[in-house]
C-alpha positions in Angstrom: 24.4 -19.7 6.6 24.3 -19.5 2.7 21.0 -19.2 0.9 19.8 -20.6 -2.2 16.4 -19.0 -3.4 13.9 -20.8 -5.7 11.8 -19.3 -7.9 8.8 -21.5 -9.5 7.7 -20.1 -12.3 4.7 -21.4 -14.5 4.3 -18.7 -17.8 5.7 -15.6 -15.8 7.8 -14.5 -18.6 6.0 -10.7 -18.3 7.4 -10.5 -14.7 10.5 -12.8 -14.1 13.0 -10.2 -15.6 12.3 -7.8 -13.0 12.5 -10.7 -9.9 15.9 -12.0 -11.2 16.8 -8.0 -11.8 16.0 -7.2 -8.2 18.3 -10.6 -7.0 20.9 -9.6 -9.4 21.4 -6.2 -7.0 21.2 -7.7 -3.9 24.0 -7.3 -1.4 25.3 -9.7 -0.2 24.3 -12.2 -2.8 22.4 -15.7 -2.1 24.7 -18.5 -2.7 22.8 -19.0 -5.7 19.3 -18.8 -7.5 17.2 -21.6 -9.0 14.3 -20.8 -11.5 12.0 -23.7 -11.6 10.7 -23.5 -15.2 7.5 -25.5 -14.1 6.6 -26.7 -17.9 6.0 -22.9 -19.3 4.7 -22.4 -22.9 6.3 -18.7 -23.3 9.8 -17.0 -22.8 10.2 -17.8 -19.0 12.9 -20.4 -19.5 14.5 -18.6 -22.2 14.3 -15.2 -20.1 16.2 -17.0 -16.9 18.8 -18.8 -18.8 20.0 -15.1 -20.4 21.1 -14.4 -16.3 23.5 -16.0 -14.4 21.3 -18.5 -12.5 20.7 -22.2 -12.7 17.6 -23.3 -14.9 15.6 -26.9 -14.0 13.6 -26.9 -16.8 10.2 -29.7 -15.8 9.1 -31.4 -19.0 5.2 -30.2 -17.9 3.1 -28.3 -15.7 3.8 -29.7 -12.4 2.3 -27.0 -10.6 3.9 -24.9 -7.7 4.1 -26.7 -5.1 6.1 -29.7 -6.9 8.1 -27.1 -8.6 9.1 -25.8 -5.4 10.2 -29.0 -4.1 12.1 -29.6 -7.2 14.2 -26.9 -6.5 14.7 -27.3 -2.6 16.2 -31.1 -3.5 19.1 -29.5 -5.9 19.6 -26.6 -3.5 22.8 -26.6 -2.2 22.7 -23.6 0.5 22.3 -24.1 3.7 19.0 -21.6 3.6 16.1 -22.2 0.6 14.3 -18.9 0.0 11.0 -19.3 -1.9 10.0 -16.1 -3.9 7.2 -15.9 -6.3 8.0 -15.0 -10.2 5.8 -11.9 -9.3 8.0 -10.5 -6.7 10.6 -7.8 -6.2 12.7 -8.1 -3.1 14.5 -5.4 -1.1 18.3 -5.1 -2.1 19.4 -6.1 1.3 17.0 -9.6 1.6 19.9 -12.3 2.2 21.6 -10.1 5.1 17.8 -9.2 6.4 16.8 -12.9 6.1 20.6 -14.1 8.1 20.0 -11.7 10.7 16.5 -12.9 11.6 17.9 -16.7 11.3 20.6 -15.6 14.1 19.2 -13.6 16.6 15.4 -15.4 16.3 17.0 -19.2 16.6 14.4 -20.3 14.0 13.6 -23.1 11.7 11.8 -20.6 9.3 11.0 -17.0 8.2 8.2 -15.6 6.7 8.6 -11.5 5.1 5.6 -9.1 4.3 4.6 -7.8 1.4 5.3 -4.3 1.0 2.2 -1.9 1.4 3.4 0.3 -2.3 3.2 -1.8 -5.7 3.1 -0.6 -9.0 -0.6 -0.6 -9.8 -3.2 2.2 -8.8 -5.6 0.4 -9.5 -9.0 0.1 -6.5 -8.7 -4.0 -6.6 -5.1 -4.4 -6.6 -4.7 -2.0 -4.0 -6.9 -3.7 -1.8 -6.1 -6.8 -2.4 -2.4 -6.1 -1.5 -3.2 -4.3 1.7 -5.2 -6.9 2.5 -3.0 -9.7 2.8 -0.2 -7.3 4.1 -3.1 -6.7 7.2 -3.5 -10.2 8.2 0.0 -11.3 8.0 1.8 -8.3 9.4 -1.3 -9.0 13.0 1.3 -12.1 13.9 4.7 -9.5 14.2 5.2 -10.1 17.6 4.6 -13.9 17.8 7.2 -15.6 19.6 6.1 -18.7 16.0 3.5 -19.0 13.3 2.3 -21.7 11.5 2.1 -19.8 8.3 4.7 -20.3 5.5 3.6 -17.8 2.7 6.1 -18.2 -0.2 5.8 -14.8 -2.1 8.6 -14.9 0.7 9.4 -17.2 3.0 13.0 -19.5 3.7 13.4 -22.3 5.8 16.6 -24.0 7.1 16.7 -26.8 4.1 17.9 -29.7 6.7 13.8 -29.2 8.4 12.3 -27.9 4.9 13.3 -31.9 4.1 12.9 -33.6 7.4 9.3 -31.9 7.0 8.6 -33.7 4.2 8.3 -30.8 1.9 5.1 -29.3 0.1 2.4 -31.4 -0.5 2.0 -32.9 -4.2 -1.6 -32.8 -4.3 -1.6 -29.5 -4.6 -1.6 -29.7 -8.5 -1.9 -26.1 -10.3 -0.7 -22.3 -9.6 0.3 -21.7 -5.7 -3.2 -21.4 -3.5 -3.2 -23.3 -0.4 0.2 -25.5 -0.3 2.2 -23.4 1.2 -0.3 -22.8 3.6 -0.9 -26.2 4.5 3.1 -26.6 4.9 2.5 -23.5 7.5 0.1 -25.3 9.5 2.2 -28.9 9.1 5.4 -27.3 10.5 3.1 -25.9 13.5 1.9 -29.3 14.0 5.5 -31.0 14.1 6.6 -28.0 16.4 9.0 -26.3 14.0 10.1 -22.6 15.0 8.7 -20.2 12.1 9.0 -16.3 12.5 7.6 -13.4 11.1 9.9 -10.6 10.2 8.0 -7.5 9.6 11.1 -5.5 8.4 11.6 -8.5 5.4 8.9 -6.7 2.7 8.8 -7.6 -1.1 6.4 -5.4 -3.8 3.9 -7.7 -5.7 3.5 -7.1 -9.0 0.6 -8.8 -9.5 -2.5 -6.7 -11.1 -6.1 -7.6 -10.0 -9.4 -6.7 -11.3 -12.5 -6.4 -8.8 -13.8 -9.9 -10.6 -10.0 -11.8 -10.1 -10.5 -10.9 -6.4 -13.6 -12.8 -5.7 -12.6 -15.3 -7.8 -9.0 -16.2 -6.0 -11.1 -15.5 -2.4 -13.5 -18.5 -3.6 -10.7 -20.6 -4.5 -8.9 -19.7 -1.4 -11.8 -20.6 0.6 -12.7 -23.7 -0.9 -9.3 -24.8 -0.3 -9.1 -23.8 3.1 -12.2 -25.3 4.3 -10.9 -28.2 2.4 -7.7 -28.2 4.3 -9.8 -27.7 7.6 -11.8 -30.9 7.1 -8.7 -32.6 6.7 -7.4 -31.8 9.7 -10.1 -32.7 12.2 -10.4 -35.8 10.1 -6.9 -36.2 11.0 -6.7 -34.5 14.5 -5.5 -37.8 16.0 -2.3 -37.6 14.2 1.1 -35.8 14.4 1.5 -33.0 12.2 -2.2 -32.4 12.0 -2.7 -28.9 13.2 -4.5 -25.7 12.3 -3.6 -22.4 12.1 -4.8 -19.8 9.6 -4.0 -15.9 9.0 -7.8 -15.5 8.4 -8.5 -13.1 11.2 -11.9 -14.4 13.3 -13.3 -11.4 12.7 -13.6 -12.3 8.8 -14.5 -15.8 9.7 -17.5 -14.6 11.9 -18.4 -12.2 9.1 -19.4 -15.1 6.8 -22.3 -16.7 8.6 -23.4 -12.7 9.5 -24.0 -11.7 5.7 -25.9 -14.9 4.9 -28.2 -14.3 7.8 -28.3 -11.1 7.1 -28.9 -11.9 3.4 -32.1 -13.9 4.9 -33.3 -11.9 6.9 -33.6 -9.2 3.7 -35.4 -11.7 2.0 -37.9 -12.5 4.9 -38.3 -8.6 5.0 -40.5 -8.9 1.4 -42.9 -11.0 3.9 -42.8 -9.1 7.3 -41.2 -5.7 7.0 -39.6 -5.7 10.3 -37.3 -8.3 9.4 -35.6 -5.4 7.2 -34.7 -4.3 10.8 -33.0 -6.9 11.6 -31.0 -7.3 8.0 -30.3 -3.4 8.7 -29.1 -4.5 12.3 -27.1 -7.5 10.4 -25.3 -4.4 7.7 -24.5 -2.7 10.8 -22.8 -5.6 12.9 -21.2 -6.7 10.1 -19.6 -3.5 9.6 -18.2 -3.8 13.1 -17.0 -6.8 12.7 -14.6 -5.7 9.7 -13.8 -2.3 11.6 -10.3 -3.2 12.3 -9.8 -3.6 8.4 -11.9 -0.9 7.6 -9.8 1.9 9.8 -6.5 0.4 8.5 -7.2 1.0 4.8 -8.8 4.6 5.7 -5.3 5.1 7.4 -3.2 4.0 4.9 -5.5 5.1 1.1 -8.0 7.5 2.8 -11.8 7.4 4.0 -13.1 7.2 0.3 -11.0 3.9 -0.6 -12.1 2.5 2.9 -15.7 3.6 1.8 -15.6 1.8 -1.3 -14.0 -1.5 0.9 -17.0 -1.4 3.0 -19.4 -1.6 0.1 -17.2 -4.8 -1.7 -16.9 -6.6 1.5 -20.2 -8.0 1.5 -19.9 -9.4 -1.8 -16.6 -10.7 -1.3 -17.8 -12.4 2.3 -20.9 -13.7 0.3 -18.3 -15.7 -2.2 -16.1 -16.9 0.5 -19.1 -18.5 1.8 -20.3 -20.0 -1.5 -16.1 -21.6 -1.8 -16.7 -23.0 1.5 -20.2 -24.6 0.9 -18.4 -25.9 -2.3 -15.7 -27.5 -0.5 -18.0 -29.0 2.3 -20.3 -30.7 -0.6 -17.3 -31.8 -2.6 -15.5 -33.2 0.7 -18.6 -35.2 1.6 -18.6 -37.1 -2.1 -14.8 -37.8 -1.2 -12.7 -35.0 -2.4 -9.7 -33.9 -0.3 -8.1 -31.6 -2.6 
């Protein structure tokens, strides 16, 4: 099977060059690759035409997930491979991705992203490890309903048949790709994850960009969530979510334990119980917790413990957000 890979890209002009450099090397090569310029206001679409790839050009801001599907329609390999403008893949990607396709018998393949990126900075370190822990937890599942597109390809005959990304999904990549995970699931289509498929992310965070992605995460999520038992009677309405259920029970265990702290100003011995709370809570998270001491050492793991809480707290205010806003009508 050939492979085209599509690349939306939305003002990525700082990190596009070294994407399209990375695809330039690769061996063999994809039958072709397709920048989306998704209505940019810098040198994105001027930075892709100076390589030998094809340019669609959308007269505005689209957002990803429209972007994407603009590029799967004019694909012409037999394979679409979506890669973010932010992302470097291994030299050997189309031959990793054909071998999975072939000895997995599957509609869809989803990579890793690799544990080493460029910055040493706390956030984007943990933030990077994180997602690499809660993907890389479904390695031996015989199919996923996840479709994460910093990389992920499809068979383009069931990309279309599936109906593509959802269109509602109107600004920078959050949730749709996600949702088109847990629509495949639905509809039964076979998607894989291939542990050995790993691309660095060059995206930088800052401790502040963190929370603020995990509320917006969260609020579409639970948005996405309400959806679906609002739609559980049809087909193609499924859940399935790399959130591990550890995390998820975390939330409602540092709000209680957030009350109970409070109550403590009242009765004292309620600081037990939010001590108790701290305690449990750290449990819950000890999986994460031991992975990042394994992989960045006791003090990085140290310093995840203490910005969990916070970060849990937020994801709880994104998913009261989206339970208010879905109850005055809003579905996206």
């Amino acid at each position: 099977m050939n492979t085209s890979v599509i690349i939306p890209a939305h003002n990525a002009a700082r990190t596009l060059p070294q994407t399209l450099d990375a695809l330039v090397h690769t061996q063999p090569a994809p039958l072709e690759v397709i920048v989306v310029d998704d209505g940019s206001t810098d040198e994105t679409a001027r930075l892709a035409k100076s390589y030998d790839v094809r340019v669609l050009a959308l007269e505005k801001n689209r957002g990803a997930a429209a972007a994407k599907n603009r590029g799967a329609e004019i694909a012409q390999g037999d394979v679409v491979l979506f890669i973010d403008a932010d992302i470097v893949p291994p030299r050997d990607v189309v031959a990793t991705l054909q071998n999975v396709f072939e000895t997995r018998r599957c509609d869809g393949v989803v990579g890793l992203l690799d544990e080493n990126i460029p910055h040493t900075n706390w956030a984007s370190q943990y933030k990077n490890l994180w997602m690499n822990f809660t993907y890389a937890r479904f390695a031996n599942a015989p199919r996923i309903g996840l479709f994460y597109t910093s990389i992920a390809a499809m068979k383009r005959a069931k990309f279309l048949e599936l109906g593509g990304f959802d269109e509602n999904y109107r600004g920078a990549s959050i949730a749709e790709d996600t949702e088109f995970g847990q629509r495949a699931w639905g509809n039964g289509a076979n998607i894989v994850l291939a542990p050995n498929l790993r691309v660095m992310h060059l995206k930088a965070y800052l401790w502040q960009s963190v929370l603020q992605e995990d509320f917006k995460r969260a609020y579409a999520l639970t948005l996405m969530r309400l959806r679906s038992v609002r739609l559980a009677n049809q087909r193609g309405s499924a859940f399935f979510t790399s959130v591990p259920f550890f995390y998820q029970l975390a939330v409602p265990t540092i709000y209680l334990t957030f009350l109970f702290f409070l109550l403590g100003f009242f009765a004292p011995q309620f600081f037990l119980v939010a001590l108790a709370g701290i305690l449990f809570f750290n449990f819950l998270n000890a999986s994460l917790l031991t992975f990042l001491a394994r992989k960045r050492g006791c003090l990085f793991a140290v310093q995840a413990a203490l910005f969990l809480p916070l970060d849990v707290f937020v994801v709880g205010l994104g998913m009261l957000r989206a339970f208010l806003d879905f109850a005055r009508g809003v579905r996206y």
